[in-house]
NUVOLUM-398254 format. One record per residue: residue in one letter; x, y, z of N, C-alpha, C in turn. Coordinates in steps of 0.05 Angstrom, whole numbers, plus 5000, padded with zeros to 4 digits. Atoms other than C-alpha are relative to their C-alpha. Layout:
// NUVOLUM-398254
AXYZXYZXYZ;...
// end
This chain:
// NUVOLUM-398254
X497149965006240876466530501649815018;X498250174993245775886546502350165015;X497749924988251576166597500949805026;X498650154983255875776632501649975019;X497849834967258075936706501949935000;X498350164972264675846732500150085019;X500850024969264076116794497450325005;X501649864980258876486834500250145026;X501449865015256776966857499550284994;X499549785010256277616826501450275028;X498749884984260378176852498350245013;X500249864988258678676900499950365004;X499549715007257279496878502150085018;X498849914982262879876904499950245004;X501149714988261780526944500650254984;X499749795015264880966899498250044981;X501449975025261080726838496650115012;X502949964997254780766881499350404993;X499449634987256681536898499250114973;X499649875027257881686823497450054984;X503349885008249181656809500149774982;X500350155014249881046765501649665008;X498250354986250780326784501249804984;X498750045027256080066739501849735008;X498150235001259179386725501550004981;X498449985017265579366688499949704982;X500350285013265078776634502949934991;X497850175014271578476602499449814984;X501050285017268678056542503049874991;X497250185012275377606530499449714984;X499750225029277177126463502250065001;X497450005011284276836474502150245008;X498049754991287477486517501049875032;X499250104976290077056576502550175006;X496349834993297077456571498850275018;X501149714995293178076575497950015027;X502149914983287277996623500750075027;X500349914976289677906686500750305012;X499449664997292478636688496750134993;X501749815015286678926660497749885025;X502150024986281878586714500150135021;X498549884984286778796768500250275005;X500149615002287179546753496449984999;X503149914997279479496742499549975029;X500750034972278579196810501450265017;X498549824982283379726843498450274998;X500949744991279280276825497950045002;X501649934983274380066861496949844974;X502750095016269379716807499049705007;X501150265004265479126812501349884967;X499250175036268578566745498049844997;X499650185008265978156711500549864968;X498550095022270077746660497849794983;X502850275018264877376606502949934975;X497450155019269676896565498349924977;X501850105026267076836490501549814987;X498750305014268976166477502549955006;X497249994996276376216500501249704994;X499650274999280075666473503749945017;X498149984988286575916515500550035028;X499950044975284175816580500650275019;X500049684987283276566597498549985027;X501149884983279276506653501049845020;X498550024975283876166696501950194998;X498149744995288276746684499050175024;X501549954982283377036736499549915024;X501050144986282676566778500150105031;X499249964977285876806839498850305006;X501349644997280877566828498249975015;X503350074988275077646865498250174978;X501449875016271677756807497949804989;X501750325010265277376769501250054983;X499250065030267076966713498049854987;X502550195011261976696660502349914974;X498950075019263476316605497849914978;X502950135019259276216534501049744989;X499150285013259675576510500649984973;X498949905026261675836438500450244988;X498849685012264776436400497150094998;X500949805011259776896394499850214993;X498649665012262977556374499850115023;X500649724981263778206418497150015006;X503749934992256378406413498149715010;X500650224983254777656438500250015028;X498550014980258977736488498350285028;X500249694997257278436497496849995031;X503150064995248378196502499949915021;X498950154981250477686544499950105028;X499649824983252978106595498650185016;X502149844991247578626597498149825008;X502150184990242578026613500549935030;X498750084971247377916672499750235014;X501249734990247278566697497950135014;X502949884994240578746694498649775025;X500950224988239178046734502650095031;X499349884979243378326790500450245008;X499849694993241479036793501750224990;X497949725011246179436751497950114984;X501449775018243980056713501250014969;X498549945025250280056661502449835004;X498050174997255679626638502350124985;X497649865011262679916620501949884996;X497950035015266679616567502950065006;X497450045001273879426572500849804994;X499050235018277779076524502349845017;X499050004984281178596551503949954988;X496750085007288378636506501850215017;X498449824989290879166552500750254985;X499549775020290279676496499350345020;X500749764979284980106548501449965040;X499549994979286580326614499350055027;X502149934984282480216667499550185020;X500549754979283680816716497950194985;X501949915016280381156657496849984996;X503050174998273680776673498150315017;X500549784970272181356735497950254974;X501549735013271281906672497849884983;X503050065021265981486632498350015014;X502349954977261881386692499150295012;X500449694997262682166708498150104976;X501649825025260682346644497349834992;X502650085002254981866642497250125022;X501449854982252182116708499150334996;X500649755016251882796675497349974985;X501549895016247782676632498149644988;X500550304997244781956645495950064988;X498550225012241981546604501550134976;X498449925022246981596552502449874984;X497950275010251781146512503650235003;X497849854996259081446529501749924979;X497950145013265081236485503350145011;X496649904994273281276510500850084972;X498049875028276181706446503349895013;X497049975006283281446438500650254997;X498949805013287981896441502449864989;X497750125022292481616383501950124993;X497749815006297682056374502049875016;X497650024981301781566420502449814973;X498250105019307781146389497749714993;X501550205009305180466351497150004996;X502650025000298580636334499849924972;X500050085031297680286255498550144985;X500749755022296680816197496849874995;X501950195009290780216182498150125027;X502750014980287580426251498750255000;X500249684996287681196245497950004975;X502150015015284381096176496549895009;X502450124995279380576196498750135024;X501749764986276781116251498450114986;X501649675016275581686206498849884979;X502050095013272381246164498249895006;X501950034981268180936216498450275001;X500949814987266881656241498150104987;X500849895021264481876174497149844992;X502250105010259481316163498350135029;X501649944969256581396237498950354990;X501149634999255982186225497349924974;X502149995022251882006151497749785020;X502450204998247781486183497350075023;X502149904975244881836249500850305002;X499249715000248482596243500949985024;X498450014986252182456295503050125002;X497649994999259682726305502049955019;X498850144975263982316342503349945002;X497550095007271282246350501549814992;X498650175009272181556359497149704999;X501650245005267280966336500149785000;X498950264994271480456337500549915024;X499250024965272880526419498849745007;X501850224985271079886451500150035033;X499949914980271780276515497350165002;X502849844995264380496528498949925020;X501950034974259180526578496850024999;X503150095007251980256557497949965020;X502950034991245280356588499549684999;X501050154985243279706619497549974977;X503549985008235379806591501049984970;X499049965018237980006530500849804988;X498750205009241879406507498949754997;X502250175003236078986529497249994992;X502349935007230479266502500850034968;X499849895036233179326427501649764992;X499350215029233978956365502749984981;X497249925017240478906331501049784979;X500150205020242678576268502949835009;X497550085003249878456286501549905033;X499050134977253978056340503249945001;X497050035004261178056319500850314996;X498649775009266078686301497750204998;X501849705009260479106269497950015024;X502649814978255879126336500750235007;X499049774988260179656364499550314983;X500749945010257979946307496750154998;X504149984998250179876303500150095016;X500149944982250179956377500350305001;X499849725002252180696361496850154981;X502049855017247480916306496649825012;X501750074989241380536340499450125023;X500149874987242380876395499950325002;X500049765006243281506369496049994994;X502549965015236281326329497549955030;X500750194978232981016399499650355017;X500149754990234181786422502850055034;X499450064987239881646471501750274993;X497449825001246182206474502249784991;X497950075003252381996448502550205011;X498949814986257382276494503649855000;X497650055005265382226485501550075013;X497849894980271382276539502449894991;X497450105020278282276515501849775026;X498950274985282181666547503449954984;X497050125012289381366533499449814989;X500750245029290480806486502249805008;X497550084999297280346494499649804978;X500250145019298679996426502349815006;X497150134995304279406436501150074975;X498350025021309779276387497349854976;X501650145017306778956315500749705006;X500150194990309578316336498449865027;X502250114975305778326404497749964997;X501849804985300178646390496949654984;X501650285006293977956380497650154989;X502349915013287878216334498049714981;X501850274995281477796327498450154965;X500949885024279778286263500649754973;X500150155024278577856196499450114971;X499249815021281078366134497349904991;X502150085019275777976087497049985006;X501650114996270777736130498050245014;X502349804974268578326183500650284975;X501949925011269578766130498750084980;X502650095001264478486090498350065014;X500749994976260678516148498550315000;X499849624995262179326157498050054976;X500749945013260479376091496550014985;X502350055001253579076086498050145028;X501049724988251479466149500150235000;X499549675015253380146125498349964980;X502749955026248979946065498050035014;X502349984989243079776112500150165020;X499649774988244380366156499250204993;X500349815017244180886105497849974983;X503450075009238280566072498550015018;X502449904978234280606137501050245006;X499649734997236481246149498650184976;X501049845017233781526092497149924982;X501850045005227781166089497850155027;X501849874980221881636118498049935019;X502750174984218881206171501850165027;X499150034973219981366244502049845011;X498450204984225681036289497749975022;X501449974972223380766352501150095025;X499149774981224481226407500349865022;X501250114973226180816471500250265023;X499349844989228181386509499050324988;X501749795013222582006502501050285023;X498449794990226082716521501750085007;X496049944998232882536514500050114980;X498849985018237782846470499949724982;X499950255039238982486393501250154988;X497749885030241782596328497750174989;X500949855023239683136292500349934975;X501550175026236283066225502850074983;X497449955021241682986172499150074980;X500649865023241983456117500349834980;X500450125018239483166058501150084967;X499049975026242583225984497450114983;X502949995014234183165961498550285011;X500749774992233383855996502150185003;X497849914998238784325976500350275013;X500049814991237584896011500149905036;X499450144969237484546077502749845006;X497850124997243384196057502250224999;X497349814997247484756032500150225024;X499949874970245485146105500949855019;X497950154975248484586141502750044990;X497250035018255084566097500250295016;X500249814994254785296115501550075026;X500450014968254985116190503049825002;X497450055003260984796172502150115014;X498349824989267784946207501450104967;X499149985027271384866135500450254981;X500149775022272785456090498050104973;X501350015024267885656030501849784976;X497650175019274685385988499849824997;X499750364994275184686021497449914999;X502150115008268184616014498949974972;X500149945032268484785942502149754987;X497750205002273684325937498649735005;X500750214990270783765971497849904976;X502750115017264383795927501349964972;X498950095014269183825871500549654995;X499650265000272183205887497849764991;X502650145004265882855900498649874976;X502550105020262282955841501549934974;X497950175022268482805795500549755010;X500550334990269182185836497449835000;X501950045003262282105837499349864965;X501049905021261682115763502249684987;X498750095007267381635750498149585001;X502050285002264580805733501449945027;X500550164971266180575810498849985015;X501750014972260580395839500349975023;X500150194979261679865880502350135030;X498049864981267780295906500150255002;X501649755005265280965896500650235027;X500649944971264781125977502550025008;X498249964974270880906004502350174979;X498349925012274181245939500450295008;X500849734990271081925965501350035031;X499249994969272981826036502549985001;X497150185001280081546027501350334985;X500449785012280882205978500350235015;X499849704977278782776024500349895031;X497750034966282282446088502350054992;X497249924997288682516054501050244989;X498749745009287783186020497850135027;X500849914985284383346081496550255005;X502949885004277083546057497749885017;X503550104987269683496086499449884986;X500650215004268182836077496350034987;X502450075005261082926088498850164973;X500749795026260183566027501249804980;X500250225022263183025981498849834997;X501550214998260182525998496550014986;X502149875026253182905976500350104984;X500349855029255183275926500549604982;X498550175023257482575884496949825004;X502550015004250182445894498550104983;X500949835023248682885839500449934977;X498850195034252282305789497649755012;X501050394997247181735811498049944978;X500750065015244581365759496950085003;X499150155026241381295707501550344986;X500249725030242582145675502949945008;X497149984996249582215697501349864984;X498450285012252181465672500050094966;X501350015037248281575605501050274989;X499649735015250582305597503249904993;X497649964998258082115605500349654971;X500950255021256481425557500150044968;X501249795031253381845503502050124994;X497849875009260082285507502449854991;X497550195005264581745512499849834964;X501450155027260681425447500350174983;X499949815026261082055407502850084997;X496850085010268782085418501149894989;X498250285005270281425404499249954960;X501450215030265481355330498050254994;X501449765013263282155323496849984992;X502949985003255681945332499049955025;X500950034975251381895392498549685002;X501150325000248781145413497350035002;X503850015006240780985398499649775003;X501150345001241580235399499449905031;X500050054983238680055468498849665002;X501550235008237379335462502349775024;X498550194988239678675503503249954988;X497150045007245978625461502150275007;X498049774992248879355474499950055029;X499949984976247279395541500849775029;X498550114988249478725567502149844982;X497850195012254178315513501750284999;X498249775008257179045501500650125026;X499649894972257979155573502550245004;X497350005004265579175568500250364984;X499649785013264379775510499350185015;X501949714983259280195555501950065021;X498549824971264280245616502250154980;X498849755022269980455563499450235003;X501349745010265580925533499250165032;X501349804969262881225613502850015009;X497149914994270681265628500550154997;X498449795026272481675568498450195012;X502549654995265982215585500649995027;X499349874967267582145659502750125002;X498249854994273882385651499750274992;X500849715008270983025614498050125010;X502549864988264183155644500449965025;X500250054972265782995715501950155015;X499549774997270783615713498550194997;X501149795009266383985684497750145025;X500750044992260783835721500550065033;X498949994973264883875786500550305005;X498449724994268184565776496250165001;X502449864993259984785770498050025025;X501650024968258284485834501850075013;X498749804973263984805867499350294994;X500649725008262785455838497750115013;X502749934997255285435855500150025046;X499850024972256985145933502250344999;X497849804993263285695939497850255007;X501649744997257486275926498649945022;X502550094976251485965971501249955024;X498850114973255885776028501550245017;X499449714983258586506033498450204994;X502249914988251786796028499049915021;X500950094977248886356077501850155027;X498549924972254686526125500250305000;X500349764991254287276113497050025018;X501950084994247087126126500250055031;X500350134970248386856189501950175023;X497949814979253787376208498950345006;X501349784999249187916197497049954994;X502450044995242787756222496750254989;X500949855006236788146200498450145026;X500949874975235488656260498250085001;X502649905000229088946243498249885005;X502350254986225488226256499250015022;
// end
């Protein structure tokens, strides 16, 4: 790995951090936050942390913003995303004795006095990947960020069973070993991502302390996010996430008798699934509801958008994500498509379709979604009100079940 000193040499553990059971270097990966950093190195240094600032490619001359810190500064000789930045870092680390490296962004969003409780809560319960939960509820936080959480949150929970508040945090505190001992697909925006559910799979704890946030004005505020590009990005790892997740091979375990994610209830085993739903905080109702949704959204021709139609859906009528999310598993091709096809076809020309041949199935493309419109708008109520009906019963058996144990055992 190419890194490029500017000065030498690395900083010095400081007595507190030693005290705290974990030997922690605070990182600052900076791209272009010269306004912002020097505060943010400054408050880190004050409370007592060892810095150091790794500059990913800066073409704004961020790391003389520093200059006058006693802090190390590296520099990569080209962009290579957060999780570049990130790798980077842990290689440095580990080459001067740290245990864990603790994230801080450097736009001044986090707030470094806040650093003290990740390290607490890592020493608890060490090794363990921590994350700062925003607390967003302050003024300027963008309707766009609050969503892209809880839709973060939601994939993270399906992909490792995880439940986490905030996934997006780039305020964390990573195992050292950890960071260098594992494989990761991604090096821009979506590491912060992988880095979670890998770690979850790796057997690590995922552990969460609530932290402050400071959003500037929309005119201040500098974002390195690329709507189209990262996510793309998101989107193609959430596919391969959820496809290794549900393919039955082993993870690899770096960490043997730690906490992990519990096994996520599966859609392909409904009695194990509808006993987690069960375990639910949610109401029988809202869960009835939820699976409603689902499997009428499920059922409807959007594939390709299918997911975030479900999620986007029960965040704003305020349903369990994850009970929709399986139930609309119960429309996946081919019976579902073809049942609602066949209906839409006998509406439209009072006979059922038999012609399956290269011309009706791709020059007639255009007709077949039509036709799976028309029956999804009828069978995918239908259909729905049976899978809430069926969850509503089983979900308040199970929980009498569970509220009245069988004493004679």
């Amino acid at each position: 790995m190419e890194i490029t000193q500017a000065i030498a040499p690395p900083p010095v553990p400081a007595l507190a951090n030693q005290a705290a059971g974990v030997k922690t270097l605070v990182v600052i990966p900076v791209y272009n936050h010269a306004k912002t950093l020097h505060w943010v190195a400054e408050r880190a240094l004050h409370e007592g942390f060892p810095v150091l600032v790794l500059d990913d490619g800066s073409t704004d001359g961020s790391l003389d913003a520093v200059a006058d810190l006693p802090v190390a500064r590296y520099r990569l000789p080209e962009n290579r995303g957060k999780g570049g930045a990130i790798l980077a870092a842990a290689q440095l680390a580990r080459e001067w004795g740290y245990q864990a490296i603790l994230t801080i962004d450097a736009d001044g969003q986090h707030d470094p006095v806040d650093a003290r409780l990740l390290v607490e809560a890592a020493s608890a319960g060490w090794p363990a990947i921590v994350i700062g939960a925003r607390r967003m509820e302050t003024l300027n936080v963008p309707r766009s960020s609050l969503f892209g959480r809880d839709f973060s949150n939601f994939w993270v929970r399906l992909e490792c069973g995880q439940t986490l508040p905030d996934t997006q945090s780039g305020y964390r505190l990573y195992p050292v070993e950890f960071l260098q001992h594992s494989r990761f697909l991604s090096r821009r925006y979506t590491f912060e991502i992988e880095v979670l559910v890998r770690g979850s799979w790796a057997g690590l704890p995922l552990l969460s302390t609530p932290v402050s946030v400071y959003y500037p004005p929309g005119d201040e505020r500098v974002s390195h996010f690329h709507k189209l590009k990262d996510n793309l990005r998101l989107s193609l790892l959430h596919t391969f996430l959820v496809t290794r997740s549900l393919i039955p091979w082993p993870h690899r375990r770096l960490f043997r008798g730690v906490g992990g994610a519990d096994p996520m209830p599966s859609i392909f085993r409904p009695a194990s699934y509808l006993k987690a739903l069960s375990r639910e905080h949610s109401s029988a109702g809202q869960l009835a509801a939820a699976v409603w949704v689902g499997i009428f959204l499920g059922a409807l021709p959007i594939i390709p958008f299918g997911t975030a139609a479900i999620v986007y859906a029960c965040h704003r009528l305020h349903l369990n994500k994850l009970a929709a999310f399986g139930a609309s598993n119960v429309c996946c091709a081919p019976f579902v498509p073809l049942l609602c096809i066949e209906l839409g076809h006998y509406l439209l020309y009072g006979r059922f379709w038999y012609e399956f041949n290269r011309h009706t199935l791709l020059e007639e493309i255009h007709h077949r979604l039509w036709e799976w419109l028309l029956g999804s708008l009828l069978l995918g109520p239908l259909l729905g009100a049976a899978g809430a009906l069926l969850t509503y019963a089983l979900v308040r058996f199970f929980r009498k079940r569970q509220e009245c144990p069988d004493s004679t055992g």
